[in-house]
N, C-alpha and C positions, 0 to 999 in steps of 0.2 A: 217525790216520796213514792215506797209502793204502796200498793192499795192491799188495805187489809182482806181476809176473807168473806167475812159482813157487806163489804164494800164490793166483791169482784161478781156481782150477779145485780142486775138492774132487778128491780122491786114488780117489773110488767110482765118476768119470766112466770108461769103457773108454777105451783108448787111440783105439781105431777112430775114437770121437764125438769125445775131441775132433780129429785128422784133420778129421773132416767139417765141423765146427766152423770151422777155421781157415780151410776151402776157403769153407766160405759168404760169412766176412769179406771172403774176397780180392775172391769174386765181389760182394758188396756195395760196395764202395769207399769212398774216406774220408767223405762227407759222413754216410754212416751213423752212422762211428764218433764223427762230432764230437757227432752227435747223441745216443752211447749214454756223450758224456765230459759233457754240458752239466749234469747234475745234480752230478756229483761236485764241479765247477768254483763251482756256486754254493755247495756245500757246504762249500769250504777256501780258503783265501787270503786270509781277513776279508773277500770280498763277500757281497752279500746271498744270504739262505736265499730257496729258493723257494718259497713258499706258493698259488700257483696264479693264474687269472686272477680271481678274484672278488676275492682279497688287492688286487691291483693296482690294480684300475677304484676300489676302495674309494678307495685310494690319492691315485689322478690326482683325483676326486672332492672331496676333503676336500684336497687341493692348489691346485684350482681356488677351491674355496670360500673357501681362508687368501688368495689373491692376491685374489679380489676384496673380501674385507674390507680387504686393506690397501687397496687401491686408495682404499675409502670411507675408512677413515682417515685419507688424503693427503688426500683431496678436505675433507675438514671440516676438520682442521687449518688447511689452505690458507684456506678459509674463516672462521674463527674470527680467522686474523693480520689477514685485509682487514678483517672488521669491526672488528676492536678498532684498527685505523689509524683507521675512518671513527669511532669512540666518539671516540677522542685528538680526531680533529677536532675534534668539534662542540663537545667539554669545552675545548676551549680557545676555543672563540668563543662557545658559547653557554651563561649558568646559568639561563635559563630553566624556569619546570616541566614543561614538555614536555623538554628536555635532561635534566633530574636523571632522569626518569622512564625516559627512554631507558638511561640508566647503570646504572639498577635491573636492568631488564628482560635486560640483557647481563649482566650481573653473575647473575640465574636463569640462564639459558641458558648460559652459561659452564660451572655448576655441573652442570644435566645434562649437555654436554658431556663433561666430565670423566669420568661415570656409563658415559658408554656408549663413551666411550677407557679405561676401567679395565677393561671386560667385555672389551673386546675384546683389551688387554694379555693378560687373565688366561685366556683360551681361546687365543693361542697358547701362553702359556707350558705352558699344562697339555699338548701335544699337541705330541712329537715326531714331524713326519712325516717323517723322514730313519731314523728307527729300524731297523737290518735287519729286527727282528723284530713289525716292526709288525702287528695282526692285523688282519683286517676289522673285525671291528667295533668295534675301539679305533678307526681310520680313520674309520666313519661315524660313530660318539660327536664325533671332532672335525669331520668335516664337520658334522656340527647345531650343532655348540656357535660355530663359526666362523662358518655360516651366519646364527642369530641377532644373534651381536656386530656382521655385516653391515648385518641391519635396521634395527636399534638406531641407528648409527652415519646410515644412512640418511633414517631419522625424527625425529634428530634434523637431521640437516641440509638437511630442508622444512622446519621449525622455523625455525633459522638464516635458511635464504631468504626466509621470509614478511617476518621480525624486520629484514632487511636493505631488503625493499622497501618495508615503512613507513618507513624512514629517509630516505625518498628528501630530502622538502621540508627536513628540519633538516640533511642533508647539503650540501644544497645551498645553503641561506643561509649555513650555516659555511666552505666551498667559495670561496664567492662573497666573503665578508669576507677571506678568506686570500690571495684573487686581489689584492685592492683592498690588501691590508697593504704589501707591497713599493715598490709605484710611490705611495702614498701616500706616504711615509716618506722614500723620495726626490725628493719633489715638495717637502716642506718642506725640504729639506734644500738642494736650488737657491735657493727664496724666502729662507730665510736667508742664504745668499751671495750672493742677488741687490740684497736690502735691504742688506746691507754693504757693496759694489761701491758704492752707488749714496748712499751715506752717506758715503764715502769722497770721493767725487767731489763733493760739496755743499761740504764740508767745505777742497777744496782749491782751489773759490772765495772760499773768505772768510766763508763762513756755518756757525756753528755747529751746530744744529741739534739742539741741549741735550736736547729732549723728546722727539725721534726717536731718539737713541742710547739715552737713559735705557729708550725701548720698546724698541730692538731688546736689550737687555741685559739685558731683564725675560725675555726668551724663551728666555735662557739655559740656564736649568736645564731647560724645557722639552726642548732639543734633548737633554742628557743623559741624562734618560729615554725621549726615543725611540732613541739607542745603546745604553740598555741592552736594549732590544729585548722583544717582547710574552710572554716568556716568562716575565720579572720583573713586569709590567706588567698582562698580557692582552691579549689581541688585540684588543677594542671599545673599550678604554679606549687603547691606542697607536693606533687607525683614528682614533679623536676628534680625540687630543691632536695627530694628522699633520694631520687637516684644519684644527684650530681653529691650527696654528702657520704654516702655507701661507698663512691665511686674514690672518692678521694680520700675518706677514713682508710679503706682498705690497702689504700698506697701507703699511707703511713704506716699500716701494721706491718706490710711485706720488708719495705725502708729498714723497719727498725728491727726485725726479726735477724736481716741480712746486715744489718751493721758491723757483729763482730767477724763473721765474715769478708766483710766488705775492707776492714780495717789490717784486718790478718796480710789480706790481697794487697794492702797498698804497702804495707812493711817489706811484702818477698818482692814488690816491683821494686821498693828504694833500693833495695841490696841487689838486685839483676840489673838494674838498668846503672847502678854507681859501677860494677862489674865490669857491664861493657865497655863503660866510657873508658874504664883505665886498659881494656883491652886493645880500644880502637887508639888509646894512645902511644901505647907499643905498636900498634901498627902502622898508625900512621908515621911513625918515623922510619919506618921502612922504607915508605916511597921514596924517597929521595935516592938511594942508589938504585931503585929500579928506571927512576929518568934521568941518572945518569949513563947507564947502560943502553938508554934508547937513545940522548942525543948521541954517543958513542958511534952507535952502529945504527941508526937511520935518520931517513930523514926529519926538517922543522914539523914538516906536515903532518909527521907519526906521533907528534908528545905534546907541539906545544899547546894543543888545551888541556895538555896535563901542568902543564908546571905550578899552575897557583894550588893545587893539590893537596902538599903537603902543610901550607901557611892555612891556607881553606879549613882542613882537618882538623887541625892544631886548636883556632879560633870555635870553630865547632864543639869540639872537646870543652873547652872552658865553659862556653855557654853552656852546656848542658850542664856541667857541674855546678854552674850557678844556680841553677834552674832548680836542682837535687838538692843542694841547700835549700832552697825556699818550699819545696815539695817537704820535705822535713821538718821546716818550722808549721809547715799546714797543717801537716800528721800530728804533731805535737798537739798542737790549737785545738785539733780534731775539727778542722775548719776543710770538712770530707770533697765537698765541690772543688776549691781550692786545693786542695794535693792532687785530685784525679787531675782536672786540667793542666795542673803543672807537669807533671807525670806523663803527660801524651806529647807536650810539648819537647821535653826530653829527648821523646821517642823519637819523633820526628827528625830533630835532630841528629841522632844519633844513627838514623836511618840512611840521611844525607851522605852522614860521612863514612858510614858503613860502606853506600855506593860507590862515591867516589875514591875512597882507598884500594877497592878491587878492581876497580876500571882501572889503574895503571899495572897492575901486575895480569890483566886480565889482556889487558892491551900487548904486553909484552911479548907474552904467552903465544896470543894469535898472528903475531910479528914473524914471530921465531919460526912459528909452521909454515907460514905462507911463505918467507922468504928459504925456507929449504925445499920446499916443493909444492911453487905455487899450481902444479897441476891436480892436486886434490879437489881446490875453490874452483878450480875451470872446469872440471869433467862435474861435480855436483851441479853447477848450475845450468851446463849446457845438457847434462838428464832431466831437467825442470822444464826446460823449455821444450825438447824432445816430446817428453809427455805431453804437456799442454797442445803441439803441436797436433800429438796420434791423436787428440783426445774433438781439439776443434775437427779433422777431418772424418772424425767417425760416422760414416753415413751420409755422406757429402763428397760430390765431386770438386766445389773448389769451397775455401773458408769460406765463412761471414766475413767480412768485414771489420767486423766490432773485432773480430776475433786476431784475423791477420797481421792487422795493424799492428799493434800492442806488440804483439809477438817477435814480426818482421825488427823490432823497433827495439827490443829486448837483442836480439841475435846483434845488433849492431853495436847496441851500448857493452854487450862483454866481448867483442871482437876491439872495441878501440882502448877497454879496461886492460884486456891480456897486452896489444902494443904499446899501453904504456908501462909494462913493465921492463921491455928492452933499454937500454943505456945503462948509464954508471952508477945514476942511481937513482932504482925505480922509487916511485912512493906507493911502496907496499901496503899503509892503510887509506888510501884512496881505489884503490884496488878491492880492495874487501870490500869498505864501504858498497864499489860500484856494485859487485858481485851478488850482496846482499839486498840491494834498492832491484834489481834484474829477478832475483828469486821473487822479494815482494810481487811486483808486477805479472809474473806469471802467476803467481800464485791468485791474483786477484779474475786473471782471465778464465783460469778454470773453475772457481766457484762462481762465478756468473754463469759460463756453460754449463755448469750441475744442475745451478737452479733452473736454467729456463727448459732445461730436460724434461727437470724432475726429481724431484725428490734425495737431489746429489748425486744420481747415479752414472 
C-alpha cells in the first residue's frame, strides 16, 4: 500500500524540520516532486519495476535482435514459397535427371530450412521480452540466443540463393514450355474449327469427302485430352499433342479447301489422258509400214528390237483404257486417292508407248541420214575427240595417262565403226550406236579434266 501523508514523517523528526521541510518543497516546486513520486509510480499500478539503465539498453538490445531475426524469417519464408513455385514449375514440364535432381536437392534444403525456423520458433518462445521483471541478463541470454537463430536463418538463406540461381536454365525451359502451352492449345483448337468450317463447305457442294471427315473424327478424342488440360496430361505431352493436332487439322482444312479444285483436275486428266490413248492408237498403227520399210532397205540388226512394237503398243493402249475406265468409276465414287493413282498409272503407260512408237519412226529417220551421208556422224565425232585431245594437252608436253588412254581407245573404236560400213551391207545402226557410245566416252574424259583443273575451265 502507499503510505498516507500522517504516515510519511516518523513521529522522532522535531516539529521545527519538518516546518523547514515543507518550506524547502514549496521552494523547490513540482517538477521536483514528480521526480521524488517516479519510483513509487513504477512501483504500483501493474507497470513496470525499474531496474536501472543497464536492465533497459539489455532490453532494446535483445528487442532489436528478436525484430531482426524475424525480419530474416520473413525473408526466407518469402523465399522458400518462390522456390517451391519455381520446383512446381519445372516438375510439371520437366522429369528429366537434371529435374528429379533439382526436387532432391529442394526437398534437403527445405529440411534445413525447417532446422533453422525451429531454432529460431524456439528462442522466441523461451524469451519473454515484455516481462516487467525482466533481468539483464535474462535480456542478453535472449539477445544471443535470438542473435544466432538470425544467422542460422541467414545462412541458410545464401543456401537457398545459390540453390535458386542454379535453377536458372531449367527454370527457364519450364517457363518457356508453359508460355507455349496456352496459345498452343488454342492454335489447335481454331485448326479444328477451321478444318470443320471448311469440310462443311465441300460438303455443301456436292462432294462428300468420306476420308477427310473420317480424319477429322479420328482427332476427336485428341481434342478431349487437350480439354482436359496438362494437369491430367502434362505439360510436354499436351505441348506435342497441341502441335501434332494444329499440324494435322490444318492439312484437312487445305485437303478440303483444294477438293473442288482437286476434282475439276482429275475430270480434265480423264479427258487428256482418254485423248492420247486414242491418239497413240492412230499411231501406233503406223508403225508397221515404218518396219516394213526398214526390213526392206536395212539390215536385221537395224529393226529387229523394233518389231514387237506395234503388238507392244496395241496391248498398251488397251490397258490404259482399262485403267480410265476404273479411274472414272473412282471419280464417280469420289474415292480421290483412287482415281489419282489410277490416273498416273495411265500415264505411265501411255508414256511407254508414247516412246516406243517414236523410236521406230525415230529410228528410220536417223537410218535414212546416215545411210546417205554417213560422213556427217564421222567428222561430228572425230571434232569430239580432236577437242578432247587440244584440251588433255593443254599445258603439257605429253597426256596423262587417265587421259590418253580413253582417247587413244576412242580414235580406234570409230576407225573400226567407219570399216564396218564398207560391204554390201553395212549395219548402219551399229554404226550410230558405236558413234554415239565414242562421243559419250570423250565426253566423260573432258569433264574430269575440267574438274581437276578447276572449276570446268
Amino acid at each position: 500500500m502507499t503510505a498516507t501523508p500522517s504516515q510519511s514523517y516518523s513521529p522522532s523528526v522535531p516539529r521545527a524540520h519538518r516546518s523547514a521541510l515543507r518550506d524547502t518543497l514549496t521552494l523547490v516546486g513540482l517538477p521536483l516532486l514528480a521526480a521524488l513520486a517516479l519510483p513509487a509510480a513504477f512501483a504500483g499500478g501493474g507497470t513496470r519495476r525499474w531496474f536501472g539503465g543497464r536492465a533497459e539498453s539489455q532490453r532494446a538490445e535483445a528487442q532489436a535482435a528478436k525484430d531482426a531475426a524475424a525480419a530474416a524469417f520473413y525473408e526466407l519464408d518469402t523465399a522458400q514459397r518462390d522456390l517451391r513455385i519455381s520446383i512446381e514449375t519445372i516438375t510439371a514440364v520437366d522429369d528429366s535427371p537434371a529435374a528429379r535432381r533439382a526436387v532432391a536437392d529442394f526437398q534437403a534444403i527445405s529440411g534445413r530450412i525447417d532446422e533453422a525456423s525451429h531454432q529460431y520458433i524456439s528462442a522466441v518462445d523461451a524469451h519473454d521480452l515484455d516481462r516487467d521483471d525482466l533481468e539483464a541478463s535474462a535480456a542478453a541470454q535472449a539477445r544471443t540466443a535470438l542473435t544466432k537463430a538470425k544467422d542460422e536463418l541467414g545462412r541458410v538463406k545464401g543456401e537457398l540463393d545459390r540453390f535458386t540461381d542454379g535453377l536458372g536454365p531449367l527454370l527457364g525451359k519450364a517457363e518457356t514450355q508453359l508460355a507455349r502451352l496456352a496459345p498452343a492449345v488454342e492454335r489447335a483448337r481454331q485448326a479444328l474449327l477451321a478444318a470443320s468450317n471448311a469440310l462443311d463447305a465441300v460438303r455443301g457442294s456436292g462432294l462428300r469427302a468420306d476420308d477427310l471427315a473420317a480424319r477429322l473424327a479420328a482427332l476427336s478424342p485428341e481434342l478431349t485430352k487437350l480439354n482436359q488440360g496438362a494437369g491430367q496430361h502434362g505439360v510436354p505431352q499436351t505441348l506435342e499433342r497441341a502441335e501434332r493436332v494444329a499440324r494435322d487439322a490444318e492439312a484437312i482444312r487445305v485437303e478440303a479447301e483444294r477438293l473442288p479444285e482437286k476434282a475439276a483436275e482429275i475430270d480434265h486428266r480423264l479427258v487428256s489422258l482418254r485423248t492420247r490413248a486414242q491418239g497413240l492408237t492412230t499411231r501406233a498403227g503406223q508403225v508397221e509400214p515404218v518396219l516394213s520399210d526398214l526390213r526392206r532397205r536395212f539390215t536385221a540388226a537395224c529393226w529387229q528390237d523394233l518389231q514387237h512394237v506395234p503388238e507392244q503398243a496395241a496391248d498398251h493402249v488397251r490397258q490404259a483404257e482399262g485403267k480410265l475406265t476404273e479411274a472414272q468409276t473412282a471419280r464417280d465414287a469420289q474415292r480421290w486417292p483412287d482415281a489419282t493413282a489410277l490416273l498416273s498409272t495411265v500415264r505411265a503407260l501411255l508414256n511407254t508407248t508414247d516412246e516406243a512408237v517414236s523410236a521406230a519412226g525415230e529410228r528410220l529417220t536417223r537410218l535414212n541420214a546416215v545411210q546417205k551421208d554417213p560422213q556427217q556422224e564421222i567428222e561430228r565425232t572425230r571434232f569430239a575427240i580432236r577437242d578432247a585431245q587440244r584440251l588433255a594437252m593443254a599445258g603439257r608436253n605429253t597426256p596423262d595417262p587417265r587421259d590418253a588412254r580413253p582417247l587413244d581407245d576412242a580414235v580406234g573404236r570409230l576407225e573400226r565403226a567407219i570399216a564396218g560400213l564398207e560391204g554390201r551391207h553395212p549395219d548402219y545402226w551399229h554404226f550410230l550406236t558405236e558413234t554415239e557410245a565414242v562421243r559419250h566416252t570423250v565426253a566423260d574424259v573432258v569433264t574430269r579434266i575440267r574438274e581437276e583443273r578447276g572449276g570446268g575451265h
